[in-house]
C-alpha positions in Angstrom: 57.4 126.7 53.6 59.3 130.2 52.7 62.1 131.2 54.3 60.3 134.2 56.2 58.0 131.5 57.5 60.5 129.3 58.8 62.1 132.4 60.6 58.5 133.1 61.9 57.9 129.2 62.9 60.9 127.4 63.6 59.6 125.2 66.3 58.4 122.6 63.7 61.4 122.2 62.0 63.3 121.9 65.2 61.1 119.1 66.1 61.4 117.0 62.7 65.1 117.4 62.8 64.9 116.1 66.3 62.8 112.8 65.7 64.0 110.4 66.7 64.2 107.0 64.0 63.2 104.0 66.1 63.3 101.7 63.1 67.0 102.4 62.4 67.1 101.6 66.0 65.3 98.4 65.9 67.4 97.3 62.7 70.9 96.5 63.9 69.2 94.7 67.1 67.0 92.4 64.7 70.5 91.9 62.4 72.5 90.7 65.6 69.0 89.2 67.7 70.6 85.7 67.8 74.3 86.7 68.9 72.3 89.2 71.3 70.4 86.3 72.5 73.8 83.7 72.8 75.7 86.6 74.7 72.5 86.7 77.1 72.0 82.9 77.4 76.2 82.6 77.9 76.4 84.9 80.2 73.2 83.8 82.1 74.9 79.6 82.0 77.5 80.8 84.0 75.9 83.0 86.2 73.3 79.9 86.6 77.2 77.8 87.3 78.5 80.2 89.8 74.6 80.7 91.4 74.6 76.6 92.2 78.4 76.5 93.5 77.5 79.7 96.2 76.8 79.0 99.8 72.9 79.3 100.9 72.9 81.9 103.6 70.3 81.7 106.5 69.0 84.4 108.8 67.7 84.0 111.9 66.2 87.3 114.3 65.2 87.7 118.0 63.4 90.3 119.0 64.4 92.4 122.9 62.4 94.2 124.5 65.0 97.2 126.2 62.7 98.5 129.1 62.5 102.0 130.0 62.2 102.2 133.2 64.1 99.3 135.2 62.6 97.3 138.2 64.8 98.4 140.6 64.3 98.2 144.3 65.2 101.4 145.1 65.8 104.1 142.5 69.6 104.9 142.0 69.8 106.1 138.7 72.0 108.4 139.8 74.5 105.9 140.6 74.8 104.8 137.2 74.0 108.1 134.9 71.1 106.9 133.1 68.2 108.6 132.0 66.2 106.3 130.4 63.5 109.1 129.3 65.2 110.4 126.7 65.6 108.6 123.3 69.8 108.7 123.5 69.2 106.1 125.9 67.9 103.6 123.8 70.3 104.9 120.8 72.6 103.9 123.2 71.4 100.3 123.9 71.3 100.1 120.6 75.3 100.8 120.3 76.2 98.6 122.7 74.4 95.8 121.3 76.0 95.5 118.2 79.5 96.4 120.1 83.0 94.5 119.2 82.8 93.9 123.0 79.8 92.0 123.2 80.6 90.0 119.4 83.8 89.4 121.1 82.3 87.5 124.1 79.8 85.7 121.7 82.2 84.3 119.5 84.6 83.2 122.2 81.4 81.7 124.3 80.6 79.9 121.5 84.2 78.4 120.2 83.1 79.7 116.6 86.9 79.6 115.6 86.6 75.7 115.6 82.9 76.2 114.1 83.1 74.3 110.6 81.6 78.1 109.0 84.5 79.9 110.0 87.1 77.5 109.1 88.4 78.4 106.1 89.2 75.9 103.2 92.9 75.2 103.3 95.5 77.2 101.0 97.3 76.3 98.4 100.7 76.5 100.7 98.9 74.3 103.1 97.9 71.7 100.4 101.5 71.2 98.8 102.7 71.8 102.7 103.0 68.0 102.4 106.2 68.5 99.6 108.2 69.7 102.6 108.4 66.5 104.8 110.9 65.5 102.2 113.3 68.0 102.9 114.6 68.3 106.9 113.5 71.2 108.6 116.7 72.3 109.8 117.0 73.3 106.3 114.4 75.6 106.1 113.8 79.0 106.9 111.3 79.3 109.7 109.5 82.2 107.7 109.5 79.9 104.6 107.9 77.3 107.0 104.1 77.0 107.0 102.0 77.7 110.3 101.5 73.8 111.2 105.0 73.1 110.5 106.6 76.0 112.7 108.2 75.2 116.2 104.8 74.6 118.5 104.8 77.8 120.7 106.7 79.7 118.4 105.9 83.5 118.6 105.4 83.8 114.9 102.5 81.3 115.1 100.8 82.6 117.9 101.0 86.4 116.2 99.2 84.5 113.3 96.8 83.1 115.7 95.7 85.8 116.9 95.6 88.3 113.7 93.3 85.4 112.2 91.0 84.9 115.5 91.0 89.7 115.0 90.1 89.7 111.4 87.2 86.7 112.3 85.9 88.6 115.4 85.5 91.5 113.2 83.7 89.7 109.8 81.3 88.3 112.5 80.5 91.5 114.0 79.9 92.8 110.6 77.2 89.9 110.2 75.4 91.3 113.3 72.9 93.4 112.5 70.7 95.4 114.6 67.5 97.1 113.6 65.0 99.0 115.9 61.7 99.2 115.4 60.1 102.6 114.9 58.7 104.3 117.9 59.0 101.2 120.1 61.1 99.7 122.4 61.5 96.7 120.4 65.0 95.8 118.9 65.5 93.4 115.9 68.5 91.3 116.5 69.6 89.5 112.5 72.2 87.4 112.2 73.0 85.6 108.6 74.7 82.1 108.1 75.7 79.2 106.1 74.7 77.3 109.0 71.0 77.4 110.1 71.2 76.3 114.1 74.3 78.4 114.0 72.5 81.8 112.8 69.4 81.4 115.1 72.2 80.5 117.9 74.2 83.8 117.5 70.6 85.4 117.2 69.6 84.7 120.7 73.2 84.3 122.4 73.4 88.0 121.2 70.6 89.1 123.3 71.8 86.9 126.6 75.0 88.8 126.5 74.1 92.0 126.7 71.2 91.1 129.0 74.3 89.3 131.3 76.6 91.9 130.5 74.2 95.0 131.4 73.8 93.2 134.3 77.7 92.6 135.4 78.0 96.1 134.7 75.5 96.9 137.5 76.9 94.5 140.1 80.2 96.0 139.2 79.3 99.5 139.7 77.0 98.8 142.7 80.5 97.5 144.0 82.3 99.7 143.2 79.4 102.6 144.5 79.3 100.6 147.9 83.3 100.2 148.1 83.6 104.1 147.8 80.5 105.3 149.8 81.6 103.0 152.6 84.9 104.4 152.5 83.8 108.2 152.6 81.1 107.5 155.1 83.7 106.5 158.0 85.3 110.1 157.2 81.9 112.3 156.8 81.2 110.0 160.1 84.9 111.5 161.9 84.3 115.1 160.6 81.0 115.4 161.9 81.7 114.0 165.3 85.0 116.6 164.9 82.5 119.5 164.7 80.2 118.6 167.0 82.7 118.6 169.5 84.2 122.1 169.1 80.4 123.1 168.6 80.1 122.0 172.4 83.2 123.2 173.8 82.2 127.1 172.0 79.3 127.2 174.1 80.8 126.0 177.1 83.3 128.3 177.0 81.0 131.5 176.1 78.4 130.4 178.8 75.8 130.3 176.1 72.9 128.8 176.3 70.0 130.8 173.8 72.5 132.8 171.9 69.6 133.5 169.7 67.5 135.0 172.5 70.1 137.2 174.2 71.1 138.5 170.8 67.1 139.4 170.7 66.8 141.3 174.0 70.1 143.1 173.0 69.2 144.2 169.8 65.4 145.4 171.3 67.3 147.3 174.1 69.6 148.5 171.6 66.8 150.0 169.6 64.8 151.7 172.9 68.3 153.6 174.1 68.3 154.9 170.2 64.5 155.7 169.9 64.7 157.7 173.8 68.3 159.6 172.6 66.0 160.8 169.5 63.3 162.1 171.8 66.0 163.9 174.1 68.0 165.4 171.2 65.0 166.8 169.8 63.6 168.2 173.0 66.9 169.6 174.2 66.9 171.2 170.8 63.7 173.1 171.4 64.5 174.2 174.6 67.9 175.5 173.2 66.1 177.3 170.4 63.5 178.7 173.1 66.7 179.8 175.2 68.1 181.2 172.2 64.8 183.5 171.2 64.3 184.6 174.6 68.1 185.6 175.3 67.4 187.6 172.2 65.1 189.5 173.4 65.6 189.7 177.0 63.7 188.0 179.8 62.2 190.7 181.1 60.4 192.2 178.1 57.4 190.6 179.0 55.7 192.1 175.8 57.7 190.9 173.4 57.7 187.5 174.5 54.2 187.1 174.7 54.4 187.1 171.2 56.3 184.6 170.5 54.9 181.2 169.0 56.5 179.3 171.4 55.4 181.0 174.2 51.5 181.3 173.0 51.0 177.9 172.1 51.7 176.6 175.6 48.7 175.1 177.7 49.0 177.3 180.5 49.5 180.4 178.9 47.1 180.2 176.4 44.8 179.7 179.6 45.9 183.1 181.2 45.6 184.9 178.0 41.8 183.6 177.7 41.3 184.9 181.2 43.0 188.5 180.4 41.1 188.5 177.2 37.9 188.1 179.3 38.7 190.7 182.1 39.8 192.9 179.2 36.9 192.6 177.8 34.5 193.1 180.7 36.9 196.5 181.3 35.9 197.8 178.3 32.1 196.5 178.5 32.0 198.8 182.1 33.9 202.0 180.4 31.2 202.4 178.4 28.9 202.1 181.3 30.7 203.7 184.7 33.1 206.1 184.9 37.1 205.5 185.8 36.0 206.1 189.6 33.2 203.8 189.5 33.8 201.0 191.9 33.0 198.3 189.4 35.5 200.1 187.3 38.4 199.8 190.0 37.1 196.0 190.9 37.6 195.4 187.1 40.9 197.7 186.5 42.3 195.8 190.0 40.9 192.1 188.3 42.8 193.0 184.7 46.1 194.2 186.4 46.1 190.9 188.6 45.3 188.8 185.6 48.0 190.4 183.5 50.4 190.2 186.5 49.3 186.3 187.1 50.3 186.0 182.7 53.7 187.5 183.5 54.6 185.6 186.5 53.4 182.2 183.8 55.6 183.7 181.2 58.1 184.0 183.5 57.9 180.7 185.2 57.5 178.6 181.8 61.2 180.7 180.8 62.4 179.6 183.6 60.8 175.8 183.2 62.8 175.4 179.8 66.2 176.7 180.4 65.5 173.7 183.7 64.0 171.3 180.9 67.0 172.1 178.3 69.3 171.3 181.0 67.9 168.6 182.4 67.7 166.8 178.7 71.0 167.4 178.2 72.2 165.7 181.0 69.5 163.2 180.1 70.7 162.9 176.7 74.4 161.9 178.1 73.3 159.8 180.1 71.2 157.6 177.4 74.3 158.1 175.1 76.4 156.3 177.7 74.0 153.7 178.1 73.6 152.9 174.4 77.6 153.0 174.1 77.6 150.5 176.7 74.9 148.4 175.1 76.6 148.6 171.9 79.8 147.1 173.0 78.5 144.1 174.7 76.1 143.9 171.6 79.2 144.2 169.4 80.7 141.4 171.5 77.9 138.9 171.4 77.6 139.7 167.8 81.0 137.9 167.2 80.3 135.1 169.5 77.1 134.5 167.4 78.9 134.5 164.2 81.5 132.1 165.7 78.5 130.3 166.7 76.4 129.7 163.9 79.7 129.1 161.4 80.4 126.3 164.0 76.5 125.5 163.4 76.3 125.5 159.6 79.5 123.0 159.7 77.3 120.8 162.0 74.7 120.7 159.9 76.6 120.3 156.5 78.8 117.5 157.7 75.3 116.0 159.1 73.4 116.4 155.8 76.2 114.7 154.3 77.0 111.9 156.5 72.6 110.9 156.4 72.9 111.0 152.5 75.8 108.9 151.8 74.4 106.7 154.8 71.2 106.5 153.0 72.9 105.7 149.0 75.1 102.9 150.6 71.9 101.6 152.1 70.1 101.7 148.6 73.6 100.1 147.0 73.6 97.0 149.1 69.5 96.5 148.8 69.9 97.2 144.7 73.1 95.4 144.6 71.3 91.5 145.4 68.1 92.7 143.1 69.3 91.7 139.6 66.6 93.5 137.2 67.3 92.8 133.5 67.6 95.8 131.6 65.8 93.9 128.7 64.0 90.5 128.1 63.1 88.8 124.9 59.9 88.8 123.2 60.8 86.9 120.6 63.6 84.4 120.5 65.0 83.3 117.2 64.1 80.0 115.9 66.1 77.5 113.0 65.0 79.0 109.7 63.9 76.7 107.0 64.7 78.5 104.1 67.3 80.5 102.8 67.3 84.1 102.6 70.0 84.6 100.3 71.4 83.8 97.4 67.6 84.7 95.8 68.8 82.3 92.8 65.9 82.5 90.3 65.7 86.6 90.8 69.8 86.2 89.9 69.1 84.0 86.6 66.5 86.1 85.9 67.8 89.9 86.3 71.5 88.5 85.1 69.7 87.5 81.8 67.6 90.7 81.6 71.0 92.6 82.1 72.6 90.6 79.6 70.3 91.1 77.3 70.0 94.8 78.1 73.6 95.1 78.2 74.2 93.5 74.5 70.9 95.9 73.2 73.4 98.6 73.8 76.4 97.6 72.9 75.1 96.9 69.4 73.6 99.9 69.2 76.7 101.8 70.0 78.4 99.5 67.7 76.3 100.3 65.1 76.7 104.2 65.8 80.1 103.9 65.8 80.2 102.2 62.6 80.8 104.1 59.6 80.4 101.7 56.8 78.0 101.4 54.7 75.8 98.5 55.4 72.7 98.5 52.9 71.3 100.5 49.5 69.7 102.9 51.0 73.4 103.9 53.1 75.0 104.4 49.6 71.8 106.5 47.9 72.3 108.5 51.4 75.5 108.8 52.5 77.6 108.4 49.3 74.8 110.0 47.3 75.6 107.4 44.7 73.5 105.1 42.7 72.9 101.4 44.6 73.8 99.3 40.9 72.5 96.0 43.2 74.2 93.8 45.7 76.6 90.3 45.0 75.1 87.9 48.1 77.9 87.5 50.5 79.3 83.8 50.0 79.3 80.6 52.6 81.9 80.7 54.9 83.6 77.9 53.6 83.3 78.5 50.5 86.2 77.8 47.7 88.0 81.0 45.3 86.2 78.6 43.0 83.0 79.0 44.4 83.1 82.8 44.9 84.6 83.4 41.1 82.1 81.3 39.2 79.0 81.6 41.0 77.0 82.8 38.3 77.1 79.4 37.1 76.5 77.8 40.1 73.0 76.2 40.3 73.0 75.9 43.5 73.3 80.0 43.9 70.5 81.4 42.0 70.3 84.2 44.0 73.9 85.7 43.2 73.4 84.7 39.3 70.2 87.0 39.7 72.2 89.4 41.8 74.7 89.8 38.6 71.8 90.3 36.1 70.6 93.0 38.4 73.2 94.8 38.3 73.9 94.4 34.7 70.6 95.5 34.0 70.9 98.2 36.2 74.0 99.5 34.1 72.2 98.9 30.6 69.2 101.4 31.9 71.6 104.1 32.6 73.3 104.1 29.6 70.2 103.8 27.2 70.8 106.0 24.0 75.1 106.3 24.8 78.2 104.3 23.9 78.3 101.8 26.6 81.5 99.5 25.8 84.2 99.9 28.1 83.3 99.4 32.1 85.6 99.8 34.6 85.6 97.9 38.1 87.1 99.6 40.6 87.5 99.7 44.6 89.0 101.9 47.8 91.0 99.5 49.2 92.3 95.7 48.1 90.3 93.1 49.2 86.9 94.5 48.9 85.9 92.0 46.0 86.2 93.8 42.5 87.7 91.2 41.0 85.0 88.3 41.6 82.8 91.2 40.7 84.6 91.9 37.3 84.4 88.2 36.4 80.7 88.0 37.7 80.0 91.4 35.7 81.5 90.0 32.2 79.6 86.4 32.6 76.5 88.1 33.1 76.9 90.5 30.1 78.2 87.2 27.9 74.8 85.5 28.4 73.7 88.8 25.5 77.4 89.7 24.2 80.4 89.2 23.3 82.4 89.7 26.2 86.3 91.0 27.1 87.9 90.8 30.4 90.8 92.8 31.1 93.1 92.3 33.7 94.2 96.1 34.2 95.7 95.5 37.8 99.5 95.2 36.6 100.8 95.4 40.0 99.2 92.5 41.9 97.3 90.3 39.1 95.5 87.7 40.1 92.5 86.9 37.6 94.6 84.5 35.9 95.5 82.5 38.4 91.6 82.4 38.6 91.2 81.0 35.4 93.6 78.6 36.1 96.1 80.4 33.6 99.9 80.0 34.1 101.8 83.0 35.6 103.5 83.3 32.5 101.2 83.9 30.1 101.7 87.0 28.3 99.0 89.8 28.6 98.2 93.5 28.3 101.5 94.8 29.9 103.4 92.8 26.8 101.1 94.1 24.7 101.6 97.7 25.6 105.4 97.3 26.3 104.9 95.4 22.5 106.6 92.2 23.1 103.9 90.5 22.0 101.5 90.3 19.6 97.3 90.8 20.2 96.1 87.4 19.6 98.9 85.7 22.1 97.7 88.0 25.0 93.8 87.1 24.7 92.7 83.4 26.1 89.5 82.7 24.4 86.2 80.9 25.6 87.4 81.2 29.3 83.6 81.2 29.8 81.0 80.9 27.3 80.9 83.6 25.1 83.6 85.3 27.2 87.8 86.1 27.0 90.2 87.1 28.9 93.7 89.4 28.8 95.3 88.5 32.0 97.8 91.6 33.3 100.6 89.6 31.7 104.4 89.9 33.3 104.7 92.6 36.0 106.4 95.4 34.3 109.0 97.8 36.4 106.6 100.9 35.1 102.9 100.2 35.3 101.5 103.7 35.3 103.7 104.5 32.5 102.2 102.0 30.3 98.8 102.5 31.3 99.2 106.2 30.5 100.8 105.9 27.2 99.5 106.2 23.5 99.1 102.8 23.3 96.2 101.6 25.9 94.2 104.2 24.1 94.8 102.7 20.7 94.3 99.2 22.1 90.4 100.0 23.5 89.3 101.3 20.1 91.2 98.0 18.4 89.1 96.1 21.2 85.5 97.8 20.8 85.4 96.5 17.3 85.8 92.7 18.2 83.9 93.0 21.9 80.8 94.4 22.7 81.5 95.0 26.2 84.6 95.2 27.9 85.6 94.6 31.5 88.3 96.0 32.7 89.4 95.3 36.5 92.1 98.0 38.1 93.7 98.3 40.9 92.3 100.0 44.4 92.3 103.4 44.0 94.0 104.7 47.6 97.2 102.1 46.5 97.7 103.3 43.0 96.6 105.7 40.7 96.4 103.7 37.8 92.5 103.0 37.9 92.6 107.1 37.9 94.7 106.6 34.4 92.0 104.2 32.9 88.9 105.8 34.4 88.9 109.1 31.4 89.0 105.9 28.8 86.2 104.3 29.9 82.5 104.3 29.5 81.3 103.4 32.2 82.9 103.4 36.3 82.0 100.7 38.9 83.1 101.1 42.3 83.0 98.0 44.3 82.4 98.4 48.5 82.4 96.1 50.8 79.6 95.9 52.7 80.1 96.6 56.4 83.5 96.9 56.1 84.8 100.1 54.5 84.6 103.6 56.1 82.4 106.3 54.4 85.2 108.8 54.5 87.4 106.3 52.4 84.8 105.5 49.9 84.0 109.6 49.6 87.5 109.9 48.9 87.4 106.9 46.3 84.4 109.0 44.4 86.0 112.1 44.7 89.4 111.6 42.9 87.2 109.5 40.2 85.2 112.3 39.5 88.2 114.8 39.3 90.1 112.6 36.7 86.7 113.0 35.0 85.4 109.4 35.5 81.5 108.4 34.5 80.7 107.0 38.2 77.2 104.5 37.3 77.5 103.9 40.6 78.3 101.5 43.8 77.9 98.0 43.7 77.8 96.1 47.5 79.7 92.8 48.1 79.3 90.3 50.1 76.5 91.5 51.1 74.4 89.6 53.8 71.0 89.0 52.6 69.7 87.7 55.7 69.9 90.8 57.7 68.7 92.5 54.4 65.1 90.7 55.4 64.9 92.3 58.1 65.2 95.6 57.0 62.8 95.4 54.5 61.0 92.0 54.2 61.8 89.2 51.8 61.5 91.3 48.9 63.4 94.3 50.1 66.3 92.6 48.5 65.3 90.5 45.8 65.2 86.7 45.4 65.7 84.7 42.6 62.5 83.9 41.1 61.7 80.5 40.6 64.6 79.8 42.7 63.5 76.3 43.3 63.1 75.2 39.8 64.9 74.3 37.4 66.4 76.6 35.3 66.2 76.7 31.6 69.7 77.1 30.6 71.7 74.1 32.1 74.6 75.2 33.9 78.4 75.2 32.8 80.3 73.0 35.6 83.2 74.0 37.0 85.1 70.8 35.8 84.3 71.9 31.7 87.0 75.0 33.1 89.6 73.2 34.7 93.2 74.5 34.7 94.2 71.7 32.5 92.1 73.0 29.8 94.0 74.3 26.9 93.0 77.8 25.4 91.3 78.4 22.6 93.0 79.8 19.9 92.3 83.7 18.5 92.2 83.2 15.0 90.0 86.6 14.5 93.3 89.2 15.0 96.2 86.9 14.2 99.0 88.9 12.8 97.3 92.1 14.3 99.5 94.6 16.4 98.9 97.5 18.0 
């Protein structure tokens, strides 16, 4: 894949650097599988040990029904404020139920504080208390003194008392529990026990006392009700006689008998005098405005009041103006007919003047009629206005008396109402008072349970080992993240980006220096003798076709094996060769020790310090075809030697008598001296510890070798486990010696042919020789 379609597609790159490798996950829980598996069944043994030693706990449950509406005689809900309708009535019940009042009275009905389940096992003070009756208890303190050896009665005991009787009251409240059933009046009632009888006891002893208490509470407050209504019924009783009696004396004093009746007629007469002074203002009015008109234009212009409206639209004149219409009429029907002289004329003339005389003497007469009607309403007028002012203040008068009357009336009446409904609740009291209704009832009482409900021991066993075993899958797996060793081959190929050389087999855990430093001829180890040659074989490949004399075995830090592997290294390489090992670690030498070789035997420091002479440094035959230069005496400048003209001169001296040359140095983060002798070999080895040595360190390690220039082969493991090795890659990931259970051709050197107390060999090859 190019670059530009990586840029273009970069979702399936994302995705392979974000797979997940489950078999490196499965690997370090297969390596540890059996210490996974002993941490699970450990820790499951004693969770089995403490499951067996806990307390079986029981549980018994009764069931109440809390009823809604109570059976009482006569309703007085009032009385009590409840409203059992609503659904905060039964939350209520509920409440009370599980109450520290009503655990209280339970657990003080029931003597629990003697009850074998809450007695607790004595103390440790208690149990030694027993020391004390050696010593006289005037001597004592009285707060050093335990609770059954204090003074009876003493204040300090009974505070004790009664702190332990609290803190019991409340753990048993806490081991109440109430649970209502959904949309139902039904209410579970649980209570949990070491004791069986005990917990279906509490169950149903629960449910009586709030059934007995609900019902004290009623009696009480019907009691109480009846006590107080009785006492402010004798006052409504004195206050309403009170007001009766001034009621009674009022309307003897005011002569009243129908107050509401006189108050009628007054009001009715009231009304008429106002209605008839209307009617006489309004005629006097007109007849004043007539008066008015007719002063203006005289009373004897007869003419000019015949005009007016008010004078032609009354009955009478209207009548004598039809008749002078007529004769007027008639006159003018004969002028056309008879002359002025005619008698019919003068009969007609006469009738017209007598008709128009009879309409003036009307006009005149009705004039005269309404200046007598305008006076005669005025004075009618003051007369009703007299009337009605005398009406009003006797109306006025009787108004107050009725006020005072029906204020003295409503008092009546209140104090009345009140006295007949107090009268009629202490009535309902004393009835519902001797009518004890239970405000609930059982439908289910609890019964002795059989079985335990808790502890659920096989569910413990089994989730504790399931946890266990959960719990150690993750620690070693963020074990094995955390650790930054290398572990295997394919870590170093990896991590180091070195070449994996092979693997020594990690040895018994008992097993001898002897043991580990010769196991290449142990029979009884064919796998790390096959280990060896692998490696050696290993090395041989790489350097096919180059100089391959001089190898040097190397490591981070001490302790990491590279000695063993330098020994195991040149006995592998003597079974083709002739082979030298050198003991290069001048500091801390301890390969001749190994070969059971004095600590003063001379070696390659007193050669290169040249106090001594080749052939007395070199022990020959240690091994078969194999010799040895131990370190020799510690010298005060190690690195100078090494770095001198002389190690130089030695190796080429060397290759001509060996054709392979070991040479163990020292750790390279203590010294630098395996940095000195890296340039002058062939061939580098750097010897890890498997599991054990950080990857940072061992980067370090191949980083100063390869700036001094060294020829890194690559990284040989130690004590490696080959165990866990097959179950990374099968039985043949890492090899196994072939044939391993037959016998070998060669016979193996014992250990005993190379005892201590064997004398060395003498080197008669490079007598005389120095360097």
């Amino acid at each position: 894949m190019t670059q530009q379609e990586r840029r273009a597609n970069p979702l399936p790159q994302i995705q392979m650097d974000q797979l997940i490798d489950f078999k490196k996950l499965i690997k370090p829980i297969m390596r540890y599988k059996w210490r996974i598996l002993t941490f699970a069944l450990l820790v499951t043994s004693l969770v089995i040990f403490v499951v067996l030693k806990m307390t079986p706990i029981y549980s018994a449950t009764s069931t109440l029904l809390i009823e809604s509406e109570q059976a009482n005689a006569i309703k007085i809900d009032e009385v009590y404020g409840i409203n059992s309708g609503q659904q905060e009535y039964y939350l209520t019940q509920f409440e009370i139920i599980k109450s520290r009042s009503i655990a209280e009275r339970v657990f003080n009905e029931l003597d629990l504080i003697n009850h074998p389940a809450f007695v607790s096992e004595p103390s440790l003070l208690s149990q030694l208390a027993y020391l004390l009756d050696f010593i006289p208890k005037e001597y004592i303190p009285e707060e050093y003194l335990p609770d059954d050896l204090l003074p009876e009665g003493s204040a300090t005991e009974n505070v004790d008392q009664e702190i332990v009787k609290q803190q019991l009251i409340d753990t048993f409240a806490e081991d109440i529990s109430i649970s209502p059933v959904r949309k139902t009046q039904l209410v579970h009632i649980r209570y949990e026990s070491s004791d069986p009888a005990l917990a279906a006891l509490v169950a149903n002893v629960v449910g009586d006392t709030y059934i007995l208490s609900q019902l004290e509470a009623k009696v009480g407050m019907t009691q109480k009700a009846n006590t107080w209504l009785g006492g402010r019924l004798e006052e409504l009783r004195l206050k309403l006689d009170e007001s009766e009696t001034r009621l009674e004396s009022f309307k003897r004093v005011n002569g009243l008998v129908d107050v509401e009746g006189v108050t009628a007629l007054d009001a009715k007469e009231l009304e008429r005098l106002s209605d008839e002074i209307a009617m006489a203002r309004s005629r006097k009015a007109q007849a004043e405005s007539f008066i008015t008109v007719v002063r203006r234009y005289g009373a004897t212009d007869i003419s000019r009041l015949e005009s007016l409206p008010e004078v032609t639209s009354h009955p009478s004149i209207q009548n004598v103006k039809r008749e002078v219409v007529i004769v007027e009429r008639k006159v003018s029907e004969l002028e056309q007919i008879y002359g002025p002289k005619h008698p019919k004329m003068i009969a007609a003339k006469a009738e017209l003047k007598s008709v128009q005389s009879n309409l003036h003497s009307q006009i005149a007469r009705l004039v005269r009629g309404i200046e007598e009607e305008a006076q005669t309403a005025g004075r009618k007028l003051k007369g009703l206005e007299a009337q009605f002012n005398k009406s009003k203040g006797s109306f006025q008068n009787l108004s107050t008396i009725d006020t005072d009357f029906r204020r003295m009336l409503r008092e009546v009446d209140t104090n009345q109402q009140l006295f007949d409904s107090f009268l009629a609740r202490q009535k309902e009291t004393e009835v519902t008072g001797s009518f004890d209704s239970p405000i609930a009832r059982f439908t289910d009482r609890a019964i002795v349970p059989i079985y335990p409900t808790k502890p659920n021991k096989k569910l413990i066993v089994i989730l504790t080992f399931f946890a266990s075993l959960g719990f150690g899958v993750v620690m070693v797996l963020v074990l094995d993240g955390l650790n930054d060793t290398i572990k295997n081959s394919d870590d170093v190929e990896k991590i180091l980006s070195q070449r994996a050389l092979g693997y020594i087999p990690k040895a018994k855990k008992r097993a001898s220096y002897k043991e580990i430093n010769f196991a290449f001829y142990d029979s009884n180890q064919p796998l790390h003798a096959e280990a060896v040659r692998t490696i050696r074989t290993s090395m041989s490949l790489m350097a096919m076709g180059s100089d391959f004399s001089t190898i040097e075995v190397t490591s981070s830090t001490p302790n990491e094996g590279k000695t063993s592997t330098s020994m195991n290294l040149g006995f592998a390489f003597s079974t083709m060769e002739k082979v030298l090992i050198i003991d290069a670690d001048l500091r801390k030498s301890s390969m001749g020790e190994r070969f059971g070789l004095p600590s003063y035997q001379p070696g390659l420091a007193n050669i290169l310090s040249g106090t001594e002479s080749l052939p007395h440094c070199i022990v020959a035959d240690v091994k078969p075809n194999v010799d040895f230069m131990p370190a020799g005496a510690v010298p005060l400048n190690p690195q100078e030697l090494l770095s001198s003209s002389q190690f130089p001169k030695l190796l080429t001296l060397l290759k001509t008598q060996y054709s392979k040359i070991i040479i163990d140095t020292p750790p390279i983060h203590a010294v630098s001296d395996a940095l000195i002798i890296t340039s002058l070999c062939d061939a580098t080895v750097l010897v890890v510890k498997a599991d054990h040595t950080r990857n940072e360190v061992i980067k370090l390690s191949l980083a100063k070798l390869n700036q001094a220039r060294s020829k890194v082969f690559g990284v040989v493991l130690n004590q490696f486990n080959t165990k866990d090795a097959q179950h990374y890659q099968g039985d043949y990931g890492y090899y196994k010696a072939y044939g391993a259970d037959q016998t070998p051709k060669d016979k193996p050197v014992q250990f005993a042919d190379y005892a201590a107390k064997d004398k060395p060999k003498p080197f008669s090859d490079l007598d005389n020789i120095k360097v």
